[in-house]
N, CA, C and O atoms as a MOPAC input file, in Angstrom:
PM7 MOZYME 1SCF
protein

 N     31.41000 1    88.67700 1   117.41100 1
 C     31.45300 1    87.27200 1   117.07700 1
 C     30.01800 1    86.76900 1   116.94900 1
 O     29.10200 1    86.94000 1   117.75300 1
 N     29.99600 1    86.07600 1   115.71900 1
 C     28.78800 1    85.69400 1   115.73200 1
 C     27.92500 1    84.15100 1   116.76500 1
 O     28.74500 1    83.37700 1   117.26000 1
 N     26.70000 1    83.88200 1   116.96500 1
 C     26.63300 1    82.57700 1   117.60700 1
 C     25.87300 1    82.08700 1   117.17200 1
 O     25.05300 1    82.56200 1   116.38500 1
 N     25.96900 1    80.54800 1   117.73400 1
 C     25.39800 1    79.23000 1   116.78100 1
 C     24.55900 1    78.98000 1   117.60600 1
 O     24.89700 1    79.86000 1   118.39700 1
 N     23.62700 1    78.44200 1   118.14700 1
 C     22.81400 1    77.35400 1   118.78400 1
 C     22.32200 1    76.04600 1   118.59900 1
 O     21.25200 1    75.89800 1   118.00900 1
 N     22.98900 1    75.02300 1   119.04500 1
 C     22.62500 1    73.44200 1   118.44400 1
 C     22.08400 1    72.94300 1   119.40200 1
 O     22.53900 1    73.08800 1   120.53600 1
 N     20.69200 1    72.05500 1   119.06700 1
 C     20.32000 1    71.29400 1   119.99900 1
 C     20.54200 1    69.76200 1   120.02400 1
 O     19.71500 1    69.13100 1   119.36600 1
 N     21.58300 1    68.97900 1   120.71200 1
 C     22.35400 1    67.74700 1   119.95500 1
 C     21.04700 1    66.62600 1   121.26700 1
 O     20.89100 1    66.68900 1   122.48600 1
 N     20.59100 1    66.01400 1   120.51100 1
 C     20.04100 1    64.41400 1   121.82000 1
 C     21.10200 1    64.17700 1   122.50200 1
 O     22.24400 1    64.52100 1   122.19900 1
 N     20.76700 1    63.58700 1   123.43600 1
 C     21.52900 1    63.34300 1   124.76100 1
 C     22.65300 1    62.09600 1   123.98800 1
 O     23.83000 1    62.44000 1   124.09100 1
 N     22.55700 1    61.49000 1   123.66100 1
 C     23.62000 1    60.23600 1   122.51100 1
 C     24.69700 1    60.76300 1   121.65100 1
 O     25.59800 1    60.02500 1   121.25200 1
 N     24.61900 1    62.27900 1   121.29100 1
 C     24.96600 1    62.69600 1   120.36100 1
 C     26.24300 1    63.50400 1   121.18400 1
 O     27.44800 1    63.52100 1   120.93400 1
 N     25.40300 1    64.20300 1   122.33500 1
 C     26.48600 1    64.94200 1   122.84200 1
 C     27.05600 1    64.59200 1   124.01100 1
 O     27.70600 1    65.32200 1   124.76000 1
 N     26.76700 1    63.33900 1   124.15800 1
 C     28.04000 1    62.54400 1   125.27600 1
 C     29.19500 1    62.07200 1   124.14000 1
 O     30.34000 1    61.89600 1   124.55800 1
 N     28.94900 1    61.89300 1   122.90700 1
 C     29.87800 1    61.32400 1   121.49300 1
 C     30.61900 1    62.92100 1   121.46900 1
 O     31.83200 1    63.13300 1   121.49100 1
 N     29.72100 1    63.77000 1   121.42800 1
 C     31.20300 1    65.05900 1   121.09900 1
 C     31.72700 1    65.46100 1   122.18900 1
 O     32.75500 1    66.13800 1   122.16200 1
 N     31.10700 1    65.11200 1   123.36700 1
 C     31.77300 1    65.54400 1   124.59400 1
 C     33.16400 1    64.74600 1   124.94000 1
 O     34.22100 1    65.28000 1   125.27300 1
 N     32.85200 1    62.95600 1   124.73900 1
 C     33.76700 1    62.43100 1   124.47300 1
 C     35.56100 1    62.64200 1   123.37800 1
 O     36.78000 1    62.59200 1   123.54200 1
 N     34.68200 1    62.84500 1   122.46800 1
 C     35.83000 1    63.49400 1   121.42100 1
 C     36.41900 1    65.06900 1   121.94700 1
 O     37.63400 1    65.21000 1   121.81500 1
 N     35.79500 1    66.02800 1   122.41900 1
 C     36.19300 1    67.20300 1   122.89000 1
 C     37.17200 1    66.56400 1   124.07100 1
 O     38.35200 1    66.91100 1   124.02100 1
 N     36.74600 1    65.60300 1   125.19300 1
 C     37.73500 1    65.67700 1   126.02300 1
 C     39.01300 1    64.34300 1   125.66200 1
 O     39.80300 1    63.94000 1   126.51600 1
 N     38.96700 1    63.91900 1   124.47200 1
 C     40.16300 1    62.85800 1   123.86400 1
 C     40.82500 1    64.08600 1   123.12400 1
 O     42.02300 1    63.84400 1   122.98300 1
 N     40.51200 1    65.20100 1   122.65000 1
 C     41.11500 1    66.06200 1   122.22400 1
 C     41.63600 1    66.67500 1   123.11400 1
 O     42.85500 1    66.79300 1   122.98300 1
 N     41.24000 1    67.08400 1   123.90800 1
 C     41.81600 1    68.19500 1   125.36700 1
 C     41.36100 1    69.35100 1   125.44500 1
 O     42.00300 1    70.32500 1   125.83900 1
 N     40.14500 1    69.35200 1   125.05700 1
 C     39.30000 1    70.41100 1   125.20500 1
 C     38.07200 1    70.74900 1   126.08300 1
 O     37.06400 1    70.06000 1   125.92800 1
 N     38.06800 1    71.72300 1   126.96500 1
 C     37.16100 1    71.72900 1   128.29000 1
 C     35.84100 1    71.64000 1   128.08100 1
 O     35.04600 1    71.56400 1   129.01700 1
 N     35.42000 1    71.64100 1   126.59500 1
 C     34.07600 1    71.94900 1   126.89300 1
 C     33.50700 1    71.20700 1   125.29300 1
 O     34.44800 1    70.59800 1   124.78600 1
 N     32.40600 1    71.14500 1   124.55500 1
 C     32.11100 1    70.59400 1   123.28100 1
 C     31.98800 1    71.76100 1   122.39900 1
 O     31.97500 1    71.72300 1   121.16900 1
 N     31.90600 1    72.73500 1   123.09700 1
 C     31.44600 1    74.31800 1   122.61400 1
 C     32.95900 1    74.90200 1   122.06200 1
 O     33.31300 1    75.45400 1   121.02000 1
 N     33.52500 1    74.56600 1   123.07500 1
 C     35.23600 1    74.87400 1   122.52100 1
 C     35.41300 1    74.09200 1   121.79500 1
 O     35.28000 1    74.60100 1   120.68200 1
 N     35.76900 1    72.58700 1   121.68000 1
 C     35.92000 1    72.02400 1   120.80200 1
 C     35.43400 1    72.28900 1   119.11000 1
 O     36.20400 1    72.47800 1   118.16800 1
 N     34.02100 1    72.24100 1   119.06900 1
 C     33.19800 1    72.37800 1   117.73700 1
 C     33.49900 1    74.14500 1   117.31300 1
 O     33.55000 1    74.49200 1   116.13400 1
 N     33.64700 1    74.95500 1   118.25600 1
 C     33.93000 1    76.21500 1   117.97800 1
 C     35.62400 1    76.32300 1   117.09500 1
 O     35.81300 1    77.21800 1   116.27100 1
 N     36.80500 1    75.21000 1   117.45700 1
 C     37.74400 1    75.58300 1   116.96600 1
 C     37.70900 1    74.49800 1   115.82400 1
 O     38.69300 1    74.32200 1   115.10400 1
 N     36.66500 1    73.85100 1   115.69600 1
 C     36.84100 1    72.96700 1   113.83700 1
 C     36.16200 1    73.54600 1   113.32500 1
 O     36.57000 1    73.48900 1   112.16500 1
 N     35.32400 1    74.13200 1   113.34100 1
 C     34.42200 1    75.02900 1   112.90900 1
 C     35.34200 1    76.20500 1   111.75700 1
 O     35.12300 1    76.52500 1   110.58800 1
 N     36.59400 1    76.67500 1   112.90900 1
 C     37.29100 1    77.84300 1   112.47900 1
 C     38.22000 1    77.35000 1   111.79500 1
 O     38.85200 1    78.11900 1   111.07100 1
 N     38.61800 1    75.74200 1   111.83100 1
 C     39.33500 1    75.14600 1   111.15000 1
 C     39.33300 1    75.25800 1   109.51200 1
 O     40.05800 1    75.71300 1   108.62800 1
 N     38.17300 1    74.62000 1   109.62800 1
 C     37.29700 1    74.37500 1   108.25400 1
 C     37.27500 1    75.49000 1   107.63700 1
 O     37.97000 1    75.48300 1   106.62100 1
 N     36.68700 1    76.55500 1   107.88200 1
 C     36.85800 1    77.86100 1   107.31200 1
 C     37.85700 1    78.62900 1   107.20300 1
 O     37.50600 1    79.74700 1   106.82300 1
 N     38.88900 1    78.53300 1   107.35800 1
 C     39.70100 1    78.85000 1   107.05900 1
 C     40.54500 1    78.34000 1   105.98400 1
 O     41.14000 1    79.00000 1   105.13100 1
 N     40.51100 1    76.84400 1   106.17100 1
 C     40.58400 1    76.19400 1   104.64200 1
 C     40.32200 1    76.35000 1   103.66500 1
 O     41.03700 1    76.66300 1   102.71200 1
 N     39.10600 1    76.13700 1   103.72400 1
 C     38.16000 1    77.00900 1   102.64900 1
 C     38.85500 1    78.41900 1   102.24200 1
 O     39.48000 1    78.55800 1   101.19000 1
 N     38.73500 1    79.09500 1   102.87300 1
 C     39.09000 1    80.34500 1   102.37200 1
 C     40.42600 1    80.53700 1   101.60100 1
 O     40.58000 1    81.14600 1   100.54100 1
 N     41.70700 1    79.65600 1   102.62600 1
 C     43.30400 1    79.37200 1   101.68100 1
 C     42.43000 1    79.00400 1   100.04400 1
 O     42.13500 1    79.73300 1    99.09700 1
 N     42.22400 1    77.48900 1   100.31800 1
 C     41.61000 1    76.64100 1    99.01800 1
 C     41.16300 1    77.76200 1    98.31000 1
 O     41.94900 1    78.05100 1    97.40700 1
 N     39.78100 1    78.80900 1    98.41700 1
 C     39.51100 1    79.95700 1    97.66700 1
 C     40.64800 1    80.64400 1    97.25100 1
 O     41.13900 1    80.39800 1    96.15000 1
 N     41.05800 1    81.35800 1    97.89400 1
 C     42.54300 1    82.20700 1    97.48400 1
 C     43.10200 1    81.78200 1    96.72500 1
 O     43.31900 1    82.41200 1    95.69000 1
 N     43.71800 1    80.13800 1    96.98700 1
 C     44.85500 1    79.51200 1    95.81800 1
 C     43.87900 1    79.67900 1    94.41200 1
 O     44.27500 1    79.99700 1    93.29100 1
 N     42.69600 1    79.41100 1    94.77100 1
 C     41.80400 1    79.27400 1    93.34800 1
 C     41.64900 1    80.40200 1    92.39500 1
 O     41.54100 1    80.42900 1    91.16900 1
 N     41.67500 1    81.64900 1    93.62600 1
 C     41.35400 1    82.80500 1    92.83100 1
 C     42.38600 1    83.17100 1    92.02400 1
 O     42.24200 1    83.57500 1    90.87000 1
 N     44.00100 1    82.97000 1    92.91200 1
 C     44.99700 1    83.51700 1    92.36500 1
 C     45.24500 1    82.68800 1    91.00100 1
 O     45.61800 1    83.36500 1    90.04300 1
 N     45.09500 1    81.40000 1    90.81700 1
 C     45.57300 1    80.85200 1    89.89000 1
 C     44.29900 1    81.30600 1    88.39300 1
 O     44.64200 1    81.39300 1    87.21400 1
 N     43.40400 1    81.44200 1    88.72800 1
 C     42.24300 1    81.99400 1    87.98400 1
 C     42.69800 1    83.25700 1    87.33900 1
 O     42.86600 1    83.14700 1    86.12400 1
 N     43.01100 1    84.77600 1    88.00100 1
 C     43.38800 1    85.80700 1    87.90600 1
 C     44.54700 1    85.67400 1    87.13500 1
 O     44.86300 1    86.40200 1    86.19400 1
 N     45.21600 1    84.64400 1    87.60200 1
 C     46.37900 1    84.35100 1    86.68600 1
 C     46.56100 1    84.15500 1    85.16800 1
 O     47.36100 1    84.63200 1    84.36300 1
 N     45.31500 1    83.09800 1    85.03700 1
 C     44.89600 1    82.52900 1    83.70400 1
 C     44.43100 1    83.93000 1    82.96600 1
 O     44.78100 1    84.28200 1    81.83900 1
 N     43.51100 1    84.68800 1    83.91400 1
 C     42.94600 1    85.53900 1    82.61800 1
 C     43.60600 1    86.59600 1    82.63900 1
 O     43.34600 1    87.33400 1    81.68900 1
 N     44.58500 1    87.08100 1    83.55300 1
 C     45.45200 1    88.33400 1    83.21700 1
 C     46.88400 1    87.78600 1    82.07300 1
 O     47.82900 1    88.50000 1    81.73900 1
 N     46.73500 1    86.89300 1    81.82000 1
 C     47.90300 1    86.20500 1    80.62500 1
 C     47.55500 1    86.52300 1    79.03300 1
 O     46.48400 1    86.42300 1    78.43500 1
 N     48.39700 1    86.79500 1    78.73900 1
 C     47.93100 1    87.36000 1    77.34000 1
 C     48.24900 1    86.29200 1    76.29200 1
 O     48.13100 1    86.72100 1    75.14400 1
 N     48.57500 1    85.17200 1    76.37800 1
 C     48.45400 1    83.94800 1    75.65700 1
 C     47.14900 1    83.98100 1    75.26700 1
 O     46.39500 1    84.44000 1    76.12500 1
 N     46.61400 1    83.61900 1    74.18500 1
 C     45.65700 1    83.08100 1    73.66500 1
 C     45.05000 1    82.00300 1    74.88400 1
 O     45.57900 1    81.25900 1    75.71100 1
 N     43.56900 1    82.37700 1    74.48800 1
 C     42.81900 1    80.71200 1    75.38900 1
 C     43.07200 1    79.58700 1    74.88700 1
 O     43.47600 1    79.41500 1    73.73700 1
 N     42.82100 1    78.59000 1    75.83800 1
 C     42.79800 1    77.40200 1    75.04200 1
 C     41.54900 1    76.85000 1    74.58400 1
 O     40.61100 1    76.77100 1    75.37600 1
 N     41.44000 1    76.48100 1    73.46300 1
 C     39.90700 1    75.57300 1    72.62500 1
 C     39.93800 1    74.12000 1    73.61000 1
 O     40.85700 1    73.31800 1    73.44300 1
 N     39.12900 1    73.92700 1    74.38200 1
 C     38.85500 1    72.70500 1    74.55700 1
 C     38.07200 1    72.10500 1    73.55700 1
 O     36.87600 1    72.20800 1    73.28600 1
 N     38.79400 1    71.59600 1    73.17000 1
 C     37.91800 1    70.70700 1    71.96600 1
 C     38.33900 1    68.95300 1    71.80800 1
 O     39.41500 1    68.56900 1    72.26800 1
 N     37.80300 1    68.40100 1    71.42100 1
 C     38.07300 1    66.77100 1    70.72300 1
 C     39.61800 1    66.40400 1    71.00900 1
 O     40.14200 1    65.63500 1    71.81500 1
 N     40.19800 1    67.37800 1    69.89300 1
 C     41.43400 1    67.16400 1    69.62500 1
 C     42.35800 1    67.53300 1    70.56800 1
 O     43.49000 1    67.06200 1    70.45600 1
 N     42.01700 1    68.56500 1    71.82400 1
 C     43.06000 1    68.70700 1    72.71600 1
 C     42.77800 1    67.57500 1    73.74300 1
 O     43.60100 1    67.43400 1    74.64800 1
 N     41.86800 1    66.88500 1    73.70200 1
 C     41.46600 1    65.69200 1    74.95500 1
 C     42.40500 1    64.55200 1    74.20900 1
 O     43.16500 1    63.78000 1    74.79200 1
 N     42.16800 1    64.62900 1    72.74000 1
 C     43.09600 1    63.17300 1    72.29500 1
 C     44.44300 1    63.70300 1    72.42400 1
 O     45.14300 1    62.72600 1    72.15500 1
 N     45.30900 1    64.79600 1    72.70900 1
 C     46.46200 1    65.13200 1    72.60700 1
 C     46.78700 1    64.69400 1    73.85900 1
 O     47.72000 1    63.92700 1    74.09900 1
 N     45.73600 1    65.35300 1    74.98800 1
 C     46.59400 1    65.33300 1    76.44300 1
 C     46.15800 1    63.92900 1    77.02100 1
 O     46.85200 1    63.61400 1    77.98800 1
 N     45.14100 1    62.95500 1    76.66700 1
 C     45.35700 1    61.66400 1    76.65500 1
 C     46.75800 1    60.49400 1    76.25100 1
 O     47.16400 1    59.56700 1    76.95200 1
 N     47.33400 1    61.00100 1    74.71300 1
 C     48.50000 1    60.54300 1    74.27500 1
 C     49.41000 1    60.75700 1    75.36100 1
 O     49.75600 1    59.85400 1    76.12300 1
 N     49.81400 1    61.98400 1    75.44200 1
 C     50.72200 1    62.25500 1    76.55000 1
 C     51.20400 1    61.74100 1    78.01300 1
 O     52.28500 1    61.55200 1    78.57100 1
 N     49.15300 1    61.55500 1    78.49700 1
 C     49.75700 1    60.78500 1    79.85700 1
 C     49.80800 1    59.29200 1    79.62400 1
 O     50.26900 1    58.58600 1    80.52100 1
 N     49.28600 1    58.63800 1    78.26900 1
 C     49.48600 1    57.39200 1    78.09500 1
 C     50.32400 1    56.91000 1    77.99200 1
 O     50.60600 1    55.76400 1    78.34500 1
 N     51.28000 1    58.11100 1    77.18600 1
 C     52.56100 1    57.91800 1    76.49600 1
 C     53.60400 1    57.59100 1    77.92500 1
 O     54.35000 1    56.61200 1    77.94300 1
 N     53.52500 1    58.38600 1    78.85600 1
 C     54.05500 1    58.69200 1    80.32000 1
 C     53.67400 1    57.55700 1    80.94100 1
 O     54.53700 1    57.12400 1    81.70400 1
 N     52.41600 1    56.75600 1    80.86200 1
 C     52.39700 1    55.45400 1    81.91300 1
 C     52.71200 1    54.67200 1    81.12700 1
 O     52.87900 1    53.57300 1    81.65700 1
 N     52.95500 1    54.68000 1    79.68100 1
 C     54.04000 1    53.09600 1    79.24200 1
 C     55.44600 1    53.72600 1    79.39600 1
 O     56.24500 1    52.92400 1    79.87900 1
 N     55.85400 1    54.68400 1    79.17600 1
 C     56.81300 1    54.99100 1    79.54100 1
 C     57.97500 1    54.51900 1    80.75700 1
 O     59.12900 1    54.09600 1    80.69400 1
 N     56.80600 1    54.90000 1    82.14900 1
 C     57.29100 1    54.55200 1    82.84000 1
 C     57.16500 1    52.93700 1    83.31000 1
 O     57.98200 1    52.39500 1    84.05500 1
 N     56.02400 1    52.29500 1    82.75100 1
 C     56.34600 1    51.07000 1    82.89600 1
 C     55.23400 1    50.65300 1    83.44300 1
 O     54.96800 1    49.45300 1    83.49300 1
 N     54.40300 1    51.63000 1    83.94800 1
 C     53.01800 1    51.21400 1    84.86200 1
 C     51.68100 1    51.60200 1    84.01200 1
 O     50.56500 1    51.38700 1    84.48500 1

């Protein structure tokens, strides 16, 4: 496991000590250690969903799409068409 070392002012870490023990956590080290693992792990889902849908796009044998002019005025119509549609 790897380790961090933070040096927080005395203001800073009565504020996470506070939040560590409104959370229920014994220590600020535990606390910041499990958002820490939070966060990254997110990240990493968020990556994954990204990759898979990516891998997806280019293992498809459909033609690409041209972003061009004319596909921005198409898919503009569409959702315009969809908010008078619905009324909003």
């Amino acid at each position: 496991m790897g380790r961090l070392i933070l040096e927080l002012d005395e203001v800073v870490q009565q504020r996470w000590s506070a939040l560590a023990k409104r959370a229920g956590h014994e220590s600020v080290e535990v606390f910041l250690a499990e958002k820490l693992s939070s966060e990254v792990s997110e990240d990493f889902e968020q990556n994954a969903e990204l990759e898979a849908l990516l891998l997806e796009r280019i293992n498809d044998p459909r033609p690409s799409i041209a972003y061009t002019p004319d596909l921005i005025r198409d898919i503009a119509r569409k959702v315009l068409g969809e908010v008078d549609a619905k009324g909003t």
